[in-house]
Structure formats: structure tokens, C-alpha cells
C-alpha positions in Angstrom: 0.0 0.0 0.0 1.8 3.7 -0.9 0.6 6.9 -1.6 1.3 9.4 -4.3 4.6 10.4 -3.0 6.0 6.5 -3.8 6.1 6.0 0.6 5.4 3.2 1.4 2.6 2.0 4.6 5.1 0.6 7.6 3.4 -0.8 10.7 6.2 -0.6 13.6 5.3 -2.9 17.2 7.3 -1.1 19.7 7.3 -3.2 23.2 8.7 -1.3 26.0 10.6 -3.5 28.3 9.1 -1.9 31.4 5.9 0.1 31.4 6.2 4.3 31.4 3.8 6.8 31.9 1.7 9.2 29.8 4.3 11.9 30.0 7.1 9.9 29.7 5.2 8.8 26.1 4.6 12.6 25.3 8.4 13.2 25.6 9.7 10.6 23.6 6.5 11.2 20.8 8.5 14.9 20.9 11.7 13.7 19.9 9.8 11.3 17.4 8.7 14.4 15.9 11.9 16.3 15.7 14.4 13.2 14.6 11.3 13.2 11.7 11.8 17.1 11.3 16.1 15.8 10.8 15.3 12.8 8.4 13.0 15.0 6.1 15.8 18.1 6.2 18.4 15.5 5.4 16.2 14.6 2.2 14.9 11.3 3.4 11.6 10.2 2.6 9.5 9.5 6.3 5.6 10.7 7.8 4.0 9.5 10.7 0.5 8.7 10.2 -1.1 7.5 13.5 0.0 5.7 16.9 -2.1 3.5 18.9 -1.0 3.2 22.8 -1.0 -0.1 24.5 -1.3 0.0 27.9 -1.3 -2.4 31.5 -4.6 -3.0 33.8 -3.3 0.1 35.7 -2.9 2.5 32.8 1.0 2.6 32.4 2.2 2.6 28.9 3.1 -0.5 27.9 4.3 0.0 24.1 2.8 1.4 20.6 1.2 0.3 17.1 2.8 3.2 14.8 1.8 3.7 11.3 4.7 5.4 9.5 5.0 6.1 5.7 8.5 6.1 4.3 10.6 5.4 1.3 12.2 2.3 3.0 12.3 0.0 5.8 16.0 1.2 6.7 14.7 4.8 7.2 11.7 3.7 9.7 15.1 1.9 11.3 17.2 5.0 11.3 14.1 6.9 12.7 14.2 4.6 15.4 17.5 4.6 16.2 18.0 8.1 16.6 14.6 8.8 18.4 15.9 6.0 20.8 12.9 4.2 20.4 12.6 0.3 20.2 11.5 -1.6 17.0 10.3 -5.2 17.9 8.3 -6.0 15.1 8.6 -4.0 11.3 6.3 -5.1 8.6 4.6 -3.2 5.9 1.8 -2.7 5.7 -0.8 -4.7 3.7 -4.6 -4.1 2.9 -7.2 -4.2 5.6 -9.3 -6.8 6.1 -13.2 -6.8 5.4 -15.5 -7.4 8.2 -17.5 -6.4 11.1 
């Protein structure tokens, strides 16, 4: 699945090894945003589209389901890498299934 600017649909399962709160997710969403801000400058193709938040019975963060659209799966990786934020599962994205 792409859009018109030839990205391609990444769907990135970030686990956190121990659970963080809501404010500890807004800061590292912040760098997310500005290491995206760096790729981009630097001429490399890379969006966020949406996050979902995954959390524990008590409401700590316990990971993400993040929808990027990039040119590659190595720049999703570099995003990563420099946001310090864990990748435990990278696939792209495929069509939606049909149903309730």
C-alpha cells in the first residue's frame, strides 16, 4: 500500500521492556517528531501517520502500534535509532481486512 509520493505504509510494534507513563510517552513522541523534522531536512523520505497506545490494567504505557509512511524499511530503522525508540516487530503494511 503507498501513496502518491511513492512511501510506502510501515506498521512498527514497539514493546517497552518496562511500562512508562503518559508523560514519559509525550516526551519521547516529541523527539519522534523532531528526529522526523532531521530525516526530512536531510532529504529522506518518512511521515507519521497515527500511533495506537497499548497499555497495562493500571494504565501505564506498555508500548505502541505506529503507522509510518516512508521510502524504505532502513529509514523507519534510522528513525528509530535516533529517536531511541525500540522496534520489535517491522512489517509493511498490507490491505485491511473486510469485516465487522
Amino acid at each position: 500500500m503507498s501513496n502518491q509520493e511513492g512511501l510506502s505504509d510501515f506498521l512498527i510494534v514497539r514493546e517497552l521492556g518496562e511500562p512508562i507513563t503518559r508523560d514519559q510517552l509525550d516526551e519521547a513522541a516529541d523527539r519522534s517528531g523532531e528526529v522526523l523534522s532531521e530525516l526530512r531536512s536531510e532529504g529522506t523520505g518518512i511521515e507519521w501517520v497515527d500511533s495506537e497506545v497499548l497499555a497495562t490494567e493500571e494504565g501505564s504505557v506498555s508500548g505502541t502500534v505506529c503507522h509510518y509512511r516512508a521510502e524504505s524499511e532502513a529509514a523507519v530503522h534510522e528513525h528509530a535509532e535516533r529517536a531511541g525508540l525500540p522496534v520489535t516487530t517491522l512489517a509493511r503494511r498490507d490491505e485491511p481486512l473486510d469485516g465487522e
